[in-house]
C-alpha positions in Angstrom: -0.1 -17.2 10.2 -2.1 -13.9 10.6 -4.9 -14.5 13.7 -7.3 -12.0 14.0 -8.8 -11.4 16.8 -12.5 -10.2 15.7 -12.9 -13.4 12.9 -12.1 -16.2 15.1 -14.9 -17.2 18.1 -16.4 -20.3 19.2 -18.9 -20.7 16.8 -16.3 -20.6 13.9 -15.2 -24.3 15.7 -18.9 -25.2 16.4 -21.2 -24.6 14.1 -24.6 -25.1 14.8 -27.4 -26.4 12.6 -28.3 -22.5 11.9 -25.0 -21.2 11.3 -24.1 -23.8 8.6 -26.8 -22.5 5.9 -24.9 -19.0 6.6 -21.7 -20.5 6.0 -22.8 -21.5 2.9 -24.2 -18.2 1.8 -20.8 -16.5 2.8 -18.7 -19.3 0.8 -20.8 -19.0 -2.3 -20.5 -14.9 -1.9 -16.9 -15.3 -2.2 -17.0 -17.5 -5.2 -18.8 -15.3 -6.8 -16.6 -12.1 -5.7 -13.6 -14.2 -7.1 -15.6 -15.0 -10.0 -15.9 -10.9 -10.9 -19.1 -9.9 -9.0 -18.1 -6.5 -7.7 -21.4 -6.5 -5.5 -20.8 -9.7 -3.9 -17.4 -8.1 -3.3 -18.4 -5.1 -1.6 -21.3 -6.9 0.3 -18.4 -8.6 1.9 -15.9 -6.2 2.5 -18.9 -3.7 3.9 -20.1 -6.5 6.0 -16.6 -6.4 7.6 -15.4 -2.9 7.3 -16.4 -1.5 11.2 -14.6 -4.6 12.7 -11.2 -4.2 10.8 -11.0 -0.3 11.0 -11.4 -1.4 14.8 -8.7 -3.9 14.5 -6.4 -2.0 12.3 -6.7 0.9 15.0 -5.8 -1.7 17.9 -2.3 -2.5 16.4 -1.8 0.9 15.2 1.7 1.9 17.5 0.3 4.2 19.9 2.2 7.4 19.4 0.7 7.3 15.8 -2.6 6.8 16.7 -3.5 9.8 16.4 -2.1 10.1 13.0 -2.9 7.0 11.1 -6.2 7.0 10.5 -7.5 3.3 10.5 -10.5 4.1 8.0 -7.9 5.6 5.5 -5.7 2.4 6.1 -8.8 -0.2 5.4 -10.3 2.1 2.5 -6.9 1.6 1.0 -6.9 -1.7 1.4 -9.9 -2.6 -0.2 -8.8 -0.5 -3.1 -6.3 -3.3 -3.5 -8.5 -5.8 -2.6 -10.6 -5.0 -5.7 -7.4 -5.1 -8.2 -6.5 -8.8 -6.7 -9.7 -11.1 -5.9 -8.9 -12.9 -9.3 -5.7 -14.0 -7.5 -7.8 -14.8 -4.3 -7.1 -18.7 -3.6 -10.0 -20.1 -0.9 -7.8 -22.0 2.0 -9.9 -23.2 4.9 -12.5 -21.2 7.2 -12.8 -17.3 6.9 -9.6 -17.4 4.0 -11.2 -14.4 2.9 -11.0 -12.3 5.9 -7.4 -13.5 6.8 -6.7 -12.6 3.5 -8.1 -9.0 3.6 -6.5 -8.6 6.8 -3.2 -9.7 5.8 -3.4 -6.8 2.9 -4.7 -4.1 5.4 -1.8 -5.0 7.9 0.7 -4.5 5.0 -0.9 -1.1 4.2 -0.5 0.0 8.0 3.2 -0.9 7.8 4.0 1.0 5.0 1.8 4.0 6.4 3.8 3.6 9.5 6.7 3.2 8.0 6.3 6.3 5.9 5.2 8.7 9.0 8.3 7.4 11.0 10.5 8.4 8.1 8.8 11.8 7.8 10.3 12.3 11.4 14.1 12.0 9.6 12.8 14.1 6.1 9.8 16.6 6.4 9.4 16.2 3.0 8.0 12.6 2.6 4.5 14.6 4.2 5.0 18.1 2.6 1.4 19.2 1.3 1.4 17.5 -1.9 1.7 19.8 -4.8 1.2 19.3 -8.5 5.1 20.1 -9.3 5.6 16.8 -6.4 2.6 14.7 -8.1 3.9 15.1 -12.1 7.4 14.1 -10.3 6.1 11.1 -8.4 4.4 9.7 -11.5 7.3 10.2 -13.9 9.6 8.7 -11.5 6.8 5.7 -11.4 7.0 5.5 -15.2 10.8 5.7 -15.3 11.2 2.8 -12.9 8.3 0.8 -12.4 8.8 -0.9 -16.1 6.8 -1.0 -19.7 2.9 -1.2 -19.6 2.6 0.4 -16.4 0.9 3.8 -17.3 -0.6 5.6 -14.6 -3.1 7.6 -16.8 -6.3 7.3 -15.1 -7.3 8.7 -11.7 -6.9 5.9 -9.5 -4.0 4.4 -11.3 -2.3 7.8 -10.8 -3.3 8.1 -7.0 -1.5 4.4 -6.8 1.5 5.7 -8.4 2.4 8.3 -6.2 1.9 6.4 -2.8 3.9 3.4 -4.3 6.8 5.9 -4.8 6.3 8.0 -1.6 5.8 4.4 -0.1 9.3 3.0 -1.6 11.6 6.6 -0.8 10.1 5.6 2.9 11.3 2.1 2.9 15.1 3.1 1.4 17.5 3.1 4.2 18.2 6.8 5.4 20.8 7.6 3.7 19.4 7.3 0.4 15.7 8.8 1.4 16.2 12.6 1.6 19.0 12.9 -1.9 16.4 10.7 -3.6 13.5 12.6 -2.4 15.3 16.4 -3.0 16.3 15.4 -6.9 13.8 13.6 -8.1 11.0 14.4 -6.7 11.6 18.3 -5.2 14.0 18.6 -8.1 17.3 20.2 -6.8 20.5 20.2 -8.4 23.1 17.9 -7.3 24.9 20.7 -6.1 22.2 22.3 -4.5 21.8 19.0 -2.7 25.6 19.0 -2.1 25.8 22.3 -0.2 22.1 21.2 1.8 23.6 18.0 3.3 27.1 19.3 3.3 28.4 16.5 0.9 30.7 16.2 -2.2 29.0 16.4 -5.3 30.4 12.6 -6.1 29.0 11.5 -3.1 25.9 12.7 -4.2 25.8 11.2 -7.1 26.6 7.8 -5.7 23.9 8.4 -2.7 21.5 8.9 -5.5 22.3 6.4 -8.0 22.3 3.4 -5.2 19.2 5.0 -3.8 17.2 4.7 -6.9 18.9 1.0 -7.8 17.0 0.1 -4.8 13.7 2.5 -5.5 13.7 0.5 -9.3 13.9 -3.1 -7.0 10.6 -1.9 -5.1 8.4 0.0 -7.8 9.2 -3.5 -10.0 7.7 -5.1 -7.5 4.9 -3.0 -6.5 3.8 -2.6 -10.1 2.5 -5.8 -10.2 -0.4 -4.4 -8.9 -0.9 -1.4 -11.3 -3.7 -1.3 -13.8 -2.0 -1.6 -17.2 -2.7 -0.5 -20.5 -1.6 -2.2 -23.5 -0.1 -5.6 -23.9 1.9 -6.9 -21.1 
């Protein structure tokens, strides 16, 4: 189980006379977050937001300190937040926060995860151009299954991290043939002469790479604003 540091103190195990009407208040905001009140839901998550940016920046590895920024981690977080409290399930004291936490850790690990793999490919953090956006999202659309259209802003914003998120997460031999033709769209000979490879292999590096791509954006769609039926 997740323990956070800044949600669990004394008075969580000894609630005095005073504190219990508050408890109350808090429990009833997050009934009616779950139950669709966006301002209940951001009272909360502002209410919180200085003590998990400090939090998030305390297990932050050191050496990327410097380059994750903890506010962008949390801010992303609560983006997700907002697209899941219908599947928020209360389970015993501050559930909420443990829950919030839990999805702000998982966004630090896959920022982490995606810095660290910059350090084997440049291009995972190459300024992001519109040629590398349109590719992202029509890789998205290719793999992450029907009813998943990235049209609007935000959906479109989600799209790309997922699949800069997912090339990260492939093992390293897959990450830069994936990211070169699909997404910076070279050749397969191209990428052949660049990594000093047979064409074949390159074809095999890039067909496993994006069997395993399609395995993650399936499963990271799930959290995609859809349009149409299901």
């Amino acid at each position: 189980m997740l323990v956070c540091a800044y949600m669990i103190s004394d008075r969580h195990e000894n609630e005095s006379g005073n504190e219990r009407p508050a408890r109350a208040a808090l429990d009833d905001r997050v009934r009616r977050a779950v139950g669709g009140d966006k301002v209940a839901l951001k009272v909360l998550l502002t209410d919180s937001y200085d003590d998990l940016c400090r939090y998030i920046e305390r297990k932050a590895p050191s050496n990327l300190r410097r380059i994750v920024d903890a506010e962008d981690v949390v801010q992303d977080a609560h983006v997700e937040v907002f697209r899941r409290i219908e599947t928020f399930q209360p389970r015993g004291a501050d559930a909420f926060q443990r829950w919030v936490t839990t999805i702000a850790i998982s966004r630090l690990r896959n920022s982490v995860k995606r810095h660290r793999a910059a350090k084997r490919n440049p291009g995972l953090v190459a300024p992001m151009t519109l040629r590398v956006e349109e590719s992202s999202v029509a890789l998205f659309d290719a793999l992450a299954g029907p009813g998943r259209t990235p049209s609007a802003s935000l959906a479109r914003c989600e799209a790309i991290d997922a699949v800069h998120g997912a090339i990260a997460d492939l093992p390293e031999q897959y990450q830069q043939v994936v990211w070169l033709v699909h997404i910076d769209g070279c050749t397969v000979k191209d990428v052949a002469t660049r990594i000093d490879r047979t064409e074949r292999a390159v074809h095999g590096l890039c067909r496993r790479g994006m069997d395993l791509l399609r395995e993650r954006l399936g499963s990271a769609s799930r959290f995609m604003s859809t349009t149409g039926p299901p």
